[in-house]
N, C-alpha and C positions, 0 to 999 in steps of 0.2 A: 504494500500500500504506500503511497504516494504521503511522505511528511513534512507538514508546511510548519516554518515561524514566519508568524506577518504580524515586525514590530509595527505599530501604530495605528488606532482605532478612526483616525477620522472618518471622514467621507471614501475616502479612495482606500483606506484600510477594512472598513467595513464593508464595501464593494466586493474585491478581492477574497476578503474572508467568505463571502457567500456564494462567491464562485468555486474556491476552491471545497467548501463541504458538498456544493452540491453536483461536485465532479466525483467525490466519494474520500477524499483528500482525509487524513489526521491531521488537522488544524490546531497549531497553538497563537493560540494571537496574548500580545507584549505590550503593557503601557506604564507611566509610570500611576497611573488612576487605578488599583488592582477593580475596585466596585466595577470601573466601567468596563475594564476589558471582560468580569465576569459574566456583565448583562448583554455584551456581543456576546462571549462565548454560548452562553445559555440559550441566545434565539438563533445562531447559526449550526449547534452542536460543535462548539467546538471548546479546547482549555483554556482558561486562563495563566496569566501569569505577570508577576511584576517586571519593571524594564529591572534590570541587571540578570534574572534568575538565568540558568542553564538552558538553552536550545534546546528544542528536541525536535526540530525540521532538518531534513536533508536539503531542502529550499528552504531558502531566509528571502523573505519579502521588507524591502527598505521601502515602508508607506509612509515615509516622511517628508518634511523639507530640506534640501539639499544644504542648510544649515547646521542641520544635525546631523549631518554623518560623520562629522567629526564625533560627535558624544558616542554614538552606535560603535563605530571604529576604536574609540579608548575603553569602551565600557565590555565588550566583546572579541575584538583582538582575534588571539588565536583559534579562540571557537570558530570563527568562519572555515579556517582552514581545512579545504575539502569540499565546504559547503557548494554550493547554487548559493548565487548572491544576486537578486533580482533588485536593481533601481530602478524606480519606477518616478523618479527627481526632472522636475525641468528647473534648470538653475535661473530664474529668472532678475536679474535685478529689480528689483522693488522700487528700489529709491527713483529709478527714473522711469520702470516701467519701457527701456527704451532696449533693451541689448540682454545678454545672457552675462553671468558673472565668471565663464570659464575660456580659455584662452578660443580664439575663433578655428584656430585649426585643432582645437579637444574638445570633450566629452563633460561630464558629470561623471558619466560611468567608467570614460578614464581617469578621474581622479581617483574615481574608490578602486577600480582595481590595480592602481598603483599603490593603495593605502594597504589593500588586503591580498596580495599577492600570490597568496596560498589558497585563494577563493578562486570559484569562476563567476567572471562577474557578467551576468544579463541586463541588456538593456529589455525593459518591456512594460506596459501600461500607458507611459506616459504620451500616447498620442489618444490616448481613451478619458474621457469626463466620467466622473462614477455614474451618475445618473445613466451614462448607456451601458456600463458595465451591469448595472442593476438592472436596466430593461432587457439588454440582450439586443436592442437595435442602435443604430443611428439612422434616422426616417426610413427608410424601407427597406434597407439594410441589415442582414446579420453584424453587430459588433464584431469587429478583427482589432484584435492584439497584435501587434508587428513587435518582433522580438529577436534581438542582434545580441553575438556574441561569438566569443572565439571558439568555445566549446560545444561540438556539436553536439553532447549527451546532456549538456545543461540546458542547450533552447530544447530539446527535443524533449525534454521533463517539464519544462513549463508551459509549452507548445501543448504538451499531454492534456496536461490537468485542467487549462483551458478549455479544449476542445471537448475534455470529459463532462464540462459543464454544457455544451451544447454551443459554444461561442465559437467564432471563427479565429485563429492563430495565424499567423505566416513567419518564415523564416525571413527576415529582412538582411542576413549577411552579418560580417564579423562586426565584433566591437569598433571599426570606424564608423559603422554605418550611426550610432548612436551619435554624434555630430548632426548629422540629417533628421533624426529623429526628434532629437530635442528642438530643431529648429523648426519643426511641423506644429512640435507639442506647444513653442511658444507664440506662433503664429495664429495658433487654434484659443490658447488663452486670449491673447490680442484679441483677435476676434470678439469673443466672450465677453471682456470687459469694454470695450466698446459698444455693445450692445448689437451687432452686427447678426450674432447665432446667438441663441439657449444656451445657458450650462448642460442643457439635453439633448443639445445637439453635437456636430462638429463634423470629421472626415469622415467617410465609408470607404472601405474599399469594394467598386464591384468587380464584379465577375462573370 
């Protein structure tokens, strides 16, 4: 059976969490609120647990903001090693709202898997709004996951668990491809907060 950690309960952590129980997935989802991660865990079947405790995912899902993966990275460390490290982070600058906060020829997902070395580190979620992870569409569309990485047995586990849920996945290419990826994801925010598209809506891929 397929063993998920998906630190972070927000919006896109609770998404995630109910995609992967209802691919059949062992779910532990991670906060530092232990009450709240309980009442996710309790309505998607899945465990609780406080942020610092022991992993027990062969997939580590980073539902955070690319702020905090410095804390994940000091708090966690060598336990990744080995792991599937799935970022799912658009580094967006804030303050201007104008540009990414990571070098224009890198990643997000190259920073962390520079940081975790002994991980393999997935790009995946982030051209996805929870709200269509939770519907399972974007307008008439199946929701796709597009998920880039060096390791072909680490996309092809979360490639898995995805499509276990009934959602569409695709191999988008190695870890450069998240460069592109991220630049979709914050194009699609852009969008979003400009009022252009829904937080319910954004990209499809047809087919």
């Amino acid at each position: 059976m397929t063993s998920i950690s998906i630190i972070g309960i927000g919006n896109m952590g609770s998404a995630i969490t109910a995609i992967a129980t209802k691919g059949g997935a062992e779910v532990q989802v991670i906060a530092r609120d232990l009450d709240k991660a309980r009442a996710l865990a309790a309505d998607a079947g899945a465990t609780a647990a406080t942020f610092g405790n022991a992993l027990t995912g062969d997939i580590v899902v980073l539902a955070i903001p690319f702020a905090a993966v410095e804390d994940v990275v000091a708090t966690y460390g060598a336990q990744l090693d080995g792991r599937t490290v799935v970022d799912i982070t658009n580094p967006v600058d804030f303050s201007t709202f104008d540009g990414l906060v990571v070098p224009a020829d890198g990643s997000a997902a190259a920073v962390i898997a520079e940081k975790v070395p002994g991980a393999h580190v997935v790009k995946a979620f982030n051209t996805n709004f929870a709200a269509t992870l939770a519907s399972g569409t974007v307008g008439d569309a199946t929701t796709t996951v597009l998920v880039a990485g060096d390791d072909q047995g680490a996309k092809d586990a979360v490639i898995g668990f995805v499509r276990a849920a009934g959602l569409e996945a695709e191999d988008a290419g190695s870890l450069k491809r998240a460069r592109e990826l991220e630049g979709v994801g914050f194009l699609q925010i852009s969008l979003a907060a400009g009022e252009k598209i829904g937080w319910n809506a954004g990209f499809a891929v047809a087919k």
